[in-house]
C-alpha positions in Angstrom: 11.1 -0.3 -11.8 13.4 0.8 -8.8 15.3 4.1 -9.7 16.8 4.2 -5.8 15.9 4.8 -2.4 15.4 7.0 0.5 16.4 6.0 4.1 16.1 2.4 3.2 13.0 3.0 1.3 12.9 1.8 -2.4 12.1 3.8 -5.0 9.7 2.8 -7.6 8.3 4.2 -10.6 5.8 3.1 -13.3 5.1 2.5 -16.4 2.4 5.0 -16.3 4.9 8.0 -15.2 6.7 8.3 -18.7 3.4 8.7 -20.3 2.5 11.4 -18.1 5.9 12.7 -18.6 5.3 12.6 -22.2 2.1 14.4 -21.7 3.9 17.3 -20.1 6.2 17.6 -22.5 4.3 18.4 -25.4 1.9 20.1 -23.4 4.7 22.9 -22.5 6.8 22.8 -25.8 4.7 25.9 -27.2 5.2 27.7 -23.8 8.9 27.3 -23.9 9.0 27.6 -27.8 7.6 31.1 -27.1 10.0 32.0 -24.3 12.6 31.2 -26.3 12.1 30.5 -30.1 14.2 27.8 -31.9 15.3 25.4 -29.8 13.9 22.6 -32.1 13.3 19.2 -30.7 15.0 20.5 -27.3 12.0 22.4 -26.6 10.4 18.5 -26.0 13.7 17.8 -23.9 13.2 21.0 -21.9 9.4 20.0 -21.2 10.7 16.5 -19.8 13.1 18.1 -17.7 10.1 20.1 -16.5 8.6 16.9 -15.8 11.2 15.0 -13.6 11.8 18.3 -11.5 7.7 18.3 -10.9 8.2 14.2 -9.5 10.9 15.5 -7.9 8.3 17.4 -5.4 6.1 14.3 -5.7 8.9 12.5 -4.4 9.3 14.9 -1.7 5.8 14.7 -0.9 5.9 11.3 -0.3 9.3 10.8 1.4 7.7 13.0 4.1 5.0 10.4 4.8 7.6 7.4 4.8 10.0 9.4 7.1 7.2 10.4 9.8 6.0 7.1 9.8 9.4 5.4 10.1 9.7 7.4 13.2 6.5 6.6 14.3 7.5 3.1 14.4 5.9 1.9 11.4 7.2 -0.1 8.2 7.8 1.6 5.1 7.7 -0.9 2.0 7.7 1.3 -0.8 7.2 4.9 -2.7 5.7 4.6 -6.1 5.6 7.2 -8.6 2.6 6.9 -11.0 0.6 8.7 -13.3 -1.5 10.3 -10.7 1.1 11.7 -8.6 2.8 8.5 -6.2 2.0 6.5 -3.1 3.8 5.6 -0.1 3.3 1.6 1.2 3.0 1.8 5.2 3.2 -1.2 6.5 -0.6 -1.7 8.3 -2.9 1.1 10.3 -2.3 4.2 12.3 -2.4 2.6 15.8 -3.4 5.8 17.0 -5.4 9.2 16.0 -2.3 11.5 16.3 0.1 8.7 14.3 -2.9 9.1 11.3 -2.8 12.9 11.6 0.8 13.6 11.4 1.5 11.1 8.9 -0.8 12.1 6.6 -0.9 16.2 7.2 2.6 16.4 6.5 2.7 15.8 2.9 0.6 18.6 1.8 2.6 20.8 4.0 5.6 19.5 2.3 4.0 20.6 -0.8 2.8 23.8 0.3 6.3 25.1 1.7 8.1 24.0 -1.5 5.6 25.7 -3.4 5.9 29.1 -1.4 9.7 28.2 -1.4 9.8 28.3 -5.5 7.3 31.2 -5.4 9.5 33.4 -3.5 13.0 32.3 -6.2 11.5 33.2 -8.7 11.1 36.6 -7.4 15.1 36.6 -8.1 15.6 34.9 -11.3 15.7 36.5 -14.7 13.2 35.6 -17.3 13.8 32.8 -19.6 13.4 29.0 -19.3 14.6 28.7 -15.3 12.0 31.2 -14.7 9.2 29.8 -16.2 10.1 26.0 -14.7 10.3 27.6 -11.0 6.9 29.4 -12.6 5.4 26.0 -12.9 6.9 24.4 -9.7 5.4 26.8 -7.4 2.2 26.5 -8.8 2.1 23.2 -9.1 3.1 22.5 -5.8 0.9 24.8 -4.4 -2.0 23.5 -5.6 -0.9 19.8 -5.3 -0.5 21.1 -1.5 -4.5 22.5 -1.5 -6.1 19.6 -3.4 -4.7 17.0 -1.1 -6.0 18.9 2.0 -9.4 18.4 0.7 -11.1 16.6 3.7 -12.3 13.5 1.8 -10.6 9.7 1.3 -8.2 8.9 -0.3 -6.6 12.4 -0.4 -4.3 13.2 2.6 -6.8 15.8 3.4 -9.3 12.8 4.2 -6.5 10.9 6.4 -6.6 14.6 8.6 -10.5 13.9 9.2 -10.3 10.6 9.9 -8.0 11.3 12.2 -9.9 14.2 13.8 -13.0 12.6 13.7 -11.2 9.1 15.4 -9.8 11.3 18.7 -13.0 12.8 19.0 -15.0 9.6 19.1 -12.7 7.2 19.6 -14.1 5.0 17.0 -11.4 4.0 13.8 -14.1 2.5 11.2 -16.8 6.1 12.0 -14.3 8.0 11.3 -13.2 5.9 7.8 -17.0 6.0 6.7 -17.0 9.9 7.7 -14.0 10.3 5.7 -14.9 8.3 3.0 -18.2 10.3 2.7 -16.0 12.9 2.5 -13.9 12.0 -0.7 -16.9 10.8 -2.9 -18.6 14.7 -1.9 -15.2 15.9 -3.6 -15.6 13.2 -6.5 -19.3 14.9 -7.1 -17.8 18.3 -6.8 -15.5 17.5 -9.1 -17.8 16.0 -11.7 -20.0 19.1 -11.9 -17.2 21.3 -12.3 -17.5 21.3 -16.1 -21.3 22.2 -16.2 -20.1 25.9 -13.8 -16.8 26.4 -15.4 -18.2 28.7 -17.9 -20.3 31.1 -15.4 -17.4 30.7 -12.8 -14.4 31.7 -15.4 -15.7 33.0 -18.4 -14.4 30.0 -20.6 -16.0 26.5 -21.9 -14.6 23.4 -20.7 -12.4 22.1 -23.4 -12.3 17.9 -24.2 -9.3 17.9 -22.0 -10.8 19.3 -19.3 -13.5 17.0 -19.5 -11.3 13.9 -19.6 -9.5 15.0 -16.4 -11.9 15.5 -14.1 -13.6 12.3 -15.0 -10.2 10.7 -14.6 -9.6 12.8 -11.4 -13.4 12.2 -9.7 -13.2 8.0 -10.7 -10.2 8.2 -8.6 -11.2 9.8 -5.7 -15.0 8.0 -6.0 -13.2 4.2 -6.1 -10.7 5.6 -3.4 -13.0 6.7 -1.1 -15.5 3.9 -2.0 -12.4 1.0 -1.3 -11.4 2.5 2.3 -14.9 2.3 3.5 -15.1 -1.0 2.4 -11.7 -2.4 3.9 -12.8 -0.2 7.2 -15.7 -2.3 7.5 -13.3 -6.0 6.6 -11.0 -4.4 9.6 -13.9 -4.3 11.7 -14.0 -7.7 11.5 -10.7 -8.7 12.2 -10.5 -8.6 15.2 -12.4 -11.9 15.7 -9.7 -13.4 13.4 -7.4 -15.5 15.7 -4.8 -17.8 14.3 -5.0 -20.1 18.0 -8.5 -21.4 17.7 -7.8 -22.0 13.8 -4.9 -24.0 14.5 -4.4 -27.9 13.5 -3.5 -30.5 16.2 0.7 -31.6 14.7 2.4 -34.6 14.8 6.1 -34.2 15.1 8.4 -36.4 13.1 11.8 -37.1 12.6 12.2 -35.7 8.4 13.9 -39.8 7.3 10.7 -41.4 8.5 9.0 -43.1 5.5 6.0 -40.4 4.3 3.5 -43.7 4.6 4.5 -44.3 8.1 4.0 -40.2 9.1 0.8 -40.3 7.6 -0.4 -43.5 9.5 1.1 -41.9 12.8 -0.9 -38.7 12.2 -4.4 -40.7 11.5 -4.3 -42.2 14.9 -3.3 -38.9 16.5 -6.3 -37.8 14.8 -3.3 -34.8 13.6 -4.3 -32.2 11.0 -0.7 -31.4 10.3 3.1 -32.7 10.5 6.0 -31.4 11.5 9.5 -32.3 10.7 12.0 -32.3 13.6 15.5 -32.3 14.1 17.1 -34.9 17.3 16.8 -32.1 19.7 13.5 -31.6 18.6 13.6 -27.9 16.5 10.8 -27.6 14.2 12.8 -28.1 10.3 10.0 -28.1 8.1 6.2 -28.6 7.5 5.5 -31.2 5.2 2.9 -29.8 2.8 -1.0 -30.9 3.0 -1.3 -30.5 -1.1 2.3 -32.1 -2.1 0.7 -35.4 0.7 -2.2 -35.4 -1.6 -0.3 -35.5 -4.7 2.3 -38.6 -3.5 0.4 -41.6 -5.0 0.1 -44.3 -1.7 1.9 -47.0 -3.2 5.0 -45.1 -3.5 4.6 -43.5 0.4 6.0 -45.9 2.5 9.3 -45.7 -0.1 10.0 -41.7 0.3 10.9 -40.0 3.3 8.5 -37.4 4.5 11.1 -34.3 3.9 10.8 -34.8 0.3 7.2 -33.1 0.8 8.7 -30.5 3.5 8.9 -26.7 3.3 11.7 -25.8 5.2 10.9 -23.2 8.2 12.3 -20.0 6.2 11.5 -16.3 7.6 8.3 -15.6 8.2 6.7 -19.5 8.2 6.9 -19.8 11.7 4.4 -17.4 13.8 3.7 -16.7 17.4 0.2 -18.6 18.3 -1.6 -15.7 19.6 -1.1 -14.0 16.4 -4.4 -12.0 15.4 -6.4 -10.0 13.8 -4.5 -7.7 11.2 -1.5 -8.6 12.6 -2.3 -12.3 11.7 -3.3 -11.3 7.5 -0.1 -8.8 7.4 2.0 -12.0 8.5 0.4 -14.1 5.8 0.8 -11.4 3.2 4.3 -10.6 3.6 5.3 -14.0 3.4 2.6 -15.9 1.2 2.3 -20.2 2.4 0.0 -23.0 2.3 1.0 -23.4 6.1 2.7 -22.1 9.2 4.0 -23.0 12.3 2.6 -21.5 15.1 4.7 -21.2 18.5 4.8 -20.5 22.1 6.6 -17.8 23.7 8.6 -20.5 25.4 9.4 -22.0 21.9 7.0 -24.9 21.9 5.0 -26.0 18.9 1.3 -25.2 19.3 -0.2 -26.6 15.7 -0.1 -25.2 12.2 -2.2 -22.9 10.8 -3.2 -23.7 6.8 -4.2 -20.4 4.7 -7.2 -22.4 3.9 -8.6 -22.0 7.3 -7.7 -18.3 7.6 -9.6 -18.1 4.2 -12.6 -19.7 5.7 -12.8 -18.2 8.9 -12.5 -14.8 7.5 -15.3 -15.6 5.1 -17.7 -16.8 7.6 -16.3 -13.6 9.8 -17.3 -11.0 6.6 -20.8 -12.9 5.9 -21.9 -12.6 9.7 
């Protein structure tokens, strides 16, 4: 659900959050109970409050990302808040090494100064329940600040060494795999912890502990294990180009009857229509599947716009569209079809989904 936004940015938050919220909760009640006894069901309400100032940070964390990025010229879709912590949505890749680096090193720094920012407060508070939640934000913050600097996908931390490693060899997907490599090393490391917990700190791992490092080292082994594979899909986009994809159109006026269009397209040997207005602006692209669906007998009595998508936002594309640029396109605004276009405004042809499906099949199994 959206709870707001930050410099444009929406908000979101989970399902997942409140029971992570919940969690924290009645993990702390006993700590404040003992700080200060009878409070009753408020201790609960007290723990909760713990938990939205600790999202708060989160929150901060993230905005950092979106805000460096904005400025770096990139789109920002989104900031989620989930049970792991949140996620900011930037709209496609670091274009360069340096963009990668700042954008990702900044939110553990973020972390890290409110941490040491909350440490050095609560130097001046009295004990009692603002203490012991500035306690708990300094720590937490510090340590959400450390984690994330571990040099291993998908931690921020991994985003720093791709970076590094991409200005230093000037390759994008060497750099992911290194990266990647990186975050399932942590995931292992993590795994084991349990089996030298007891020599390191004296005390047996309890079932808890257990749990979240399993929970903990899944995510960073799936995270790690997805960006090396979409590095190695992005390695192939670049032979993904929408203008050799593209079906030869027929332009039509939208009243002509849909029998008649067809016909005209046949001998054109088209692949696609186009609806036109007088002075010729592209209104629509009738639609390949509702054509298939329109039994013949009734096509030479319906005009071809009553199996037209009109031209919204987003359906009509420039024809040297490619690559990433060419799937972001298609995912922002899902279609059967667009138009593409000249940069003088002419129609080249319209490109189906189908095709971009096939090509980048044939593309991945090469």
């Amino acid at each position: 659900m959206r709870i707001g936004s930050i410099a444009g940015i929406d908000v979101l938050i989970t399902s997942s959050w409140f029971i992570v919220a919940l969690l924290i909760s009645l993990g702390f009640a006993p700590r404040i109970e003992a700080e200060q006894p009878g409070l009753g069901f408020w201790k609960y309400v007290a723990g909760f409050v713990l938990a939205v100032v600790l999202y708060l940070s989160v929150l901060l964390h993230e905005a950092s990302h979106a805000v460096t990025a904005q400025r770096l010229g990139y789109g920002v879709t989104s900031i989620t808040l989930h049970f792991l912590g949140g996620m900011t949505e930037i709209d496609g890749t670091s274009r360069r090494p340096r963009h990668e680096f700042w954008i990702a090193v900044v939110g553990p720094l973020t972390s890290i100064a409110v941490g040491a920012a909350a440490f050095g407060l609560a130097f001046a508070v009295p004990d009692g329940l603002v203490k012991l939640a500035i306690d708990y934000l300094a720590g937490a913050n510090l340590v959400i600040g450390a984690l994330n600097l571990v040099p291993g996908l998908p931690l921020d931390g991994g985003r720093v060494l791709k970076a590094l490693v991409w200005g230093a060899s000037g390759n994008q997907h060497k750099a992911t795999v290194v990266a990647g490599w990186g975050g399932r090393l942590a995931a292992l490391a993590l795994l084991a912890w349990p089996v030298v917990q007891e020599p390191v700190l004296g005390e047996p791992p309890t079932v808890m502990d257990i749990v979240l490092v399993f929970i903990l080292g899944l995510f960073l082994w799936t995270g790690a294990t997805a960006a090396m594979a979409h590095a190695r899909i992005r390695q192939r986009l670049p032979a993904l180009v929408a203008r050799p994809l593209a079906r030869r159109t027929l332009t039509v006026p939208g009243d002509l009857p849909l029998g008649e269009a067809v016909r005209r397209a046949q001998e054109a040997q088209a692949g696609s229509i186009v609806t036109v207005s007088p002075d010729g602006t592209p209104v629509g692209i009738v639609s390949e599947a509702a054509v298939s669906a329109m039994p013949e007998e009734r096509r030479p009595w319906v005009p071809v716009s009553t199996v037209t998508r009109a031209l919204e936002e987003g359906l009509s594309l420039p024809a040297d569209v490619a690559g990433e640029d060419l799937i972001l396109a298609i995912s922002r605004r899902p279609a059967e079809e667009y138009l593409l276009v000249e940069a003088d405004g002419r129609i080249y042809g319209v490109l189906s989904t189908a095709d971009v499906d096939r090509a980048f099949r044939e593309n991945a199994a090469g």
